[in-house]
N, C-alpha and C positions, 0 to 999 in steps of 0.2 A: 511857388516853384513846384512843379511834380516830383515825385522823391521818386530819384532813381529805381532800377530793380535790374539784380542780378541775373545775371546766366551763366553758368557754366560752375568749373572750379573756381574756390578763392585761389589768385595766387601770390606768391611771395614776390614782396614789394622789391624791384632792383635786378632782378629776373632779367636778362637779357634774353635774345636771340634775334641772329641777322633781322499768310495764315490760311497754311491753310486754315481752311475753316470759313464757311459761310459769314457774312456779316449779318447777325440776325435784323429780318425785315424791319424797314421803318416808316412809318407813313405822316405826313402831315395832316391835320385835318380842317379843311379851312373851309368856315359854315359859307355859304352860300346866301344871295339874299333871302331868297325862298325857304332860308332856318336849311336846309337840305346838307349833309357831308361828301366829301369831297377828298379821294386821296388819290395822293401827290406821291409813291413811293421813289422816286428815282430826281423828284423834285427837291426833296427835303434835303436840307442844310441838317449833316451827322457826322459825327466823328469818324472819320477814314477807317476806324479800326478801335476796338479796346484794345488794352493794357495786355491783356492776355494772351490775343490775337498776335499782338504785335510779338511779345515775349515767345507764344511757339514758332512764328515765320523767322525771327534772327534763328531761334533753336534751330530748325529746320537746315535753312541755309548753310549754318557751322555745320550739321552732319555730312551733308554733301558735300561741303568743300573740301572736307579733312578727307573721306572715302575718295574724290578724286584726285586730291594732291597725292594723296600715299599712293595711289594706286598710277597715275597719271595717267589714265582714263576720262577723258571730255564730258563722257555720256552720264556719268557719274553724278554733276549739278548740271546738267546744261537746262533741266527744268526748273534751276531755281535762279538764274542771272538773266537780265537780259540787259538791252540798251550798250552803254558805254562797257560798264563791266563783263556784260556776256560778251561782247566782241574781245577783247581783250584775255580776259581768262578762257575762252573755247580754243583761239590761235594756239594763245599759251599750252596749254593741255595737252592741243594735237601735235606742238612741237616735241614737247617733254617726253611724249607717249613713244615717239621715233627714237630720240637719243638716249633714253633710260627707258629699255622696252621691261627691264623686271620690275619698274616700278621706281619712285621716288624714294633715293637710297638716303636723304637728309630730312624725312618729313618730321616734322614737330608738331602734333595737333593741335589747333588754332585753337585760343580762350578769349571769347569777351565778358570780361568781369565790369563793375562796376558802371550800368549802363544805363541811357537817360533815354526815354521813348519820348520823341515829339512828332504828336497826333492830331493832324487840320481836321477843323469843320471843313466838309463841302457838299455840292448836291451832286448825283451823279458817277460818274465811272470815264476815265480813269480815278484810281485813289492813290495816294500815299501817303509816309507819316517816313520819320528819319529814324535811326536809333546811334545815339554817339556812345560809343566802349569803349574800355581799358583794353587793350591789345595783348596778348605775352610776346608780342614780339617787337619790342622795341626796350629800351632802356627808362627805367623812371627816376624820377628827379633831376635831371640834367636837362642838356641842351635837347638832347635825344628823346626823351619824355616825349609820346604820341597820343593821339585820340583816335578813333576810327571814327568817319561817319560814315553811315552806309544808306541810302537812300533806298525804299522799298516801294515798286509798283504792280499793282495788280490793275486790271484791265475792266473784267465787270466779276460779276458774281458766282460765276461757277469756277473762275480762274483763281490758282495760287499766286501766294503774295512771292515776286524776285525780285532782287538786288541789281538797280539798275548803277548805280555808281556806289566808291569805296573810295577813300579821300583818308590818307593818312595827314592831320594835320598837329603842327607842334600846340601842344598839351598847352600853353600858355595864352594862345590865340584861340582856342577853341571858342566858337561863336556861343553868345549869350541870346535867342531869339526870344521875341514878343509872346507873353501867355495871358490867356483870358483868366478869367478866374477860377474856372471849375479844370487851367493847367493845360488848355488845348492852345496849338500855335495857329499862325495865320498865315496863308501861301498869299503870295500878292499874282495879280495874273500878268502873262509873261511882255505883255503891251505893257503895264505900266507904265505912269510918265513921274512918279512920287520917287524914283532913285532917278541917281547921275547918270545910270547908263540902263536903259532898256532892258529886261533878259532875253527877250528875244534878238537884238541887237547885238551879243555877248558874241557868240560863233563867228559871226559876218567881222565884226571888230578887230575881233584876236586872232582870227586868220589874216588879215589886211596890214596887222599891228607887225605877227611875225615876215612877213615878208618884207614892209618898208617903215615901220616903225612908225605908221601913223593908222588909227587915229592917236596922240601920245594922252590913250585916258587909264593908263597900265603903269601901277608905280613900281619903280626897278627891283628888281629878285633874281631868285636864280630860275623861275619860268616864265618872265619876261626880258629883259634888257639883256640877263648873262646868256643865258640861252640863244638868244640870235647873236649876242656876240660871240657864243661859240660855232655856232654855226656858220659865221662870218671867219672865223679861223679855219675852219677846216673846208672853205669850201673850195679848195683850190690848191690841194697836196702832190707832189712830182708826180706828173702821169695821171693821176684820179681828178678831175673836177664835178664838183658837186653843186644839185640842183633842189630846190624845196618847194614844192608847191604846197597851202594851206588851203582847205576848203570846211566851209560850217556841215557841221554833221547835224540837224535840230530839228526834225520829226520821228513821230511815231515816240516808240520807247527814247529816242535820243535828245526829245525835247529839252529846252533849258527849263529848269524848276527852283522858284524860287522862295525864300522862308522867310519870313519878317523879322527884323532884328531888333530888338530891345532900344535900338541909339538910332533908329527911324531909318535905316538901311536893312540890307538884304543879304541873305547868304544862298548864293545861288549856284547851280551846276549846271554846267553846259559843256557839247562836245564841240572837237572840228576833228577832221582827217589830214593828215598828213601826208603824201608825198616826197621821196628820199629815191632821187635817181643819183647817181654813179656814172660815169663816162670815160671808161679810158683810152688813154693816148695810145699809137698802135706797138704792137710787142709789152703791152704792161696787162698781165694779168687780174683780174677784181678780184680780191679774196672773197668767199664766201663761206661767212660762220655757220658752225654748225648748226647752231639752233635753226638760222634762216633756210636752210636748204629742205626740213620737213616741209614748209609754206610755200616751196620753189613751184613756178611753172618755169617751163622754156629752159631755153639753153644761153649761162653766162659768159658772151661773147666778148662785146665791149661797153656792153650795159649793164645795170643791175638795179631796179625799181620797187622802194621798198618802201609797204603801207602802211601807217599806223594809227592807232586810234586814240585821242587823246584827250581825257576825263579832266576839267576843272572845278574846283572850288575855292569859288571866292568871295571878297566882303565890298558889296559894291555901299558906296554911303547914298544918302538920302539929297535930292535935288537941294541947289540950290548953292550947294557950298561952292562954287567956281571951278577954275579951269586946274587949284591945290586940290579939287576929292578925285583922288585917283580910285581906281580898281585896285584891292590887291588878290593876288593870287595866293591862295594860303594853301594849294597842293595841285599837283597835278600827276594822273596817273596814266600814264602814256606803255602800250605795247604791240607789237607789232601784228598785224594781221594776212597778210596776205606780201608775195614778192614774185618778181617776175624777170624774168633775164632774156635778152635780145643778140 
């Protein structure tokens, strides 16, 4: 097991509240018949990153987040997120920025203590490795007890390491994944057919899933089953009916990424996009919350179409177990990007 390593403050246990750096050169050396060498730099199978590396790119990431949250200022990390998280935190940002223009009057500067770097072999570019923390913002020991993972990609060599997804998961579920000996984990590629459900198939599924509850390979939670049964409540309130469209979000940075897990399954993250149209009946006004109106184009007539971006992590098991290995969903970070009135 890699022993952990900390970042930040220690802090006190029960605590509530609501790389850069070059990867140095690696090359393979593979004799040739002719006795002759032979290198492979971009070929070689290398750790995505050291311990180090990894430990100053989380550092990094905490400074910007806390200088933009305080500040609510976008521009602040917009060079350290991208993929699912930068969509979601840059919206976020630019709303906060409008409705709390002196700045974020509740901020609490962010602490990940207590943190475990899991760092793949691979050959090549993109890289990434995961880092799971202790939070100061959630509650320990309880139900409430959280982990963070935050996945980190960097693109090639001269690019800094960002945080493409952030997955609050309860503390007790935190995934146990697959390590070699020398403590490095293992990314499965996103075809795989060795799990129940493909990771590139994960977007396509779970958008298809929220709208008509099939394919049924998602065991019930509150980001599957309860969630469309709230959205199945509210779709159709006096005067307001409501419309959901899901679509897969899963290239580029939004690609699904997937981790080897100790029990022959995978802890995977993938996105989709959301869709939330609004429709009212004639003489019924749409409310429109404040946050949403920084995000606003157009004028709220009798419509109101609202975007959002929506981060999972989940534990899918390992083939073969039948039609009982569900998906589970162990977090999802959904926020709203973009809205539009007609």
């Amino acid at each position: 097991m890699e022993k952990p390593i900390r970042v930040g403050a220690q802090r006190r246990r029960g605590r509530g509240t609501a790389v850069t750096g070059l990867v140095a050169a690696v090359a393979v050396l593979a004799l040739t018949a002719s006795g002759c060498v032979t290198v492979h730099g971009e070929r070689a199978v290398v750790p995505s990153a050291t311990k180090a590396e990894a430990a100053r790119a989380l550092k990094e990431f905490v400074t910007a987040f806390n200088a933009a949250d305080k500040a609510y200022d976008p521009a602040l990390d917009a060079g350290r997120v991208t993929g699912a998280l930068g969509a979601v935190n840059q919206a976020g940002m630019k709303s906060r920025s409008v409705t709390y223009p002196g700045g974020n009057p509740r901020h609490v500067p962010l602490e990940l203590t207590d943190v475990t770097y899991s760092i793949p072999k691979k050959a090549g570019w993109p890289r990434y490795f995961l880092a799971d923390a202790d939070p100061n913002r959630d509650r320990d020991g309880g139900p409430r007890d959280e982990r963070w993972l935050l996945v980190f990609l960097r693109g090639g060599p001269t690019d800094v390491w960002k945080a493409g997804y952030l997955n609050a998961v309860p503390a007790a579920k935190a995934p146990k994944l697959k390590r070699d000996g020398d403590g490095h984990v293992s990314m499965l590629p996103a075809s795989t057919e060795k799990l129940a459900q493909r990771p590139d198939g994960l977007p396509k599924s779970y958008s298809s899933y929220m709208q008509s509850g099939t394919p049924p390979v998602f065991g019930d939670g509150p980001h599957s089953s309860q969630w469309r049964d709230s959205r199945r409540r509210t779709s159709n309130l006096p005067g307001i009916s409501t419309q959901w469209i899901d679509q897969p979000l899963d290239t580029g940075d939004f690609a699904p990424l997937a981790f080897a897990a100790q029990d022959g399954g995978a802890l995977v993250f993938f996105t989709i996009r959301t869709y939330e149209r609004q429709t009212a009946a004639g003489g019924v006004k749409l409310p429109v919350h404040p946050d949403v109106k920084p995000l606003l184009t157009g004028e709220v007539k009798t419509s109101l179409t609202k975007e959002r971006v929506s981060a999972q992590a989940v534990l899918v098991p390992a083939a073969g177990g039948g039609a009982a290995a569900k998906t589970e969903i162990l977090s999802r970070l959904a926020g709203l990007t973009t809205a539009k009135g007609a």
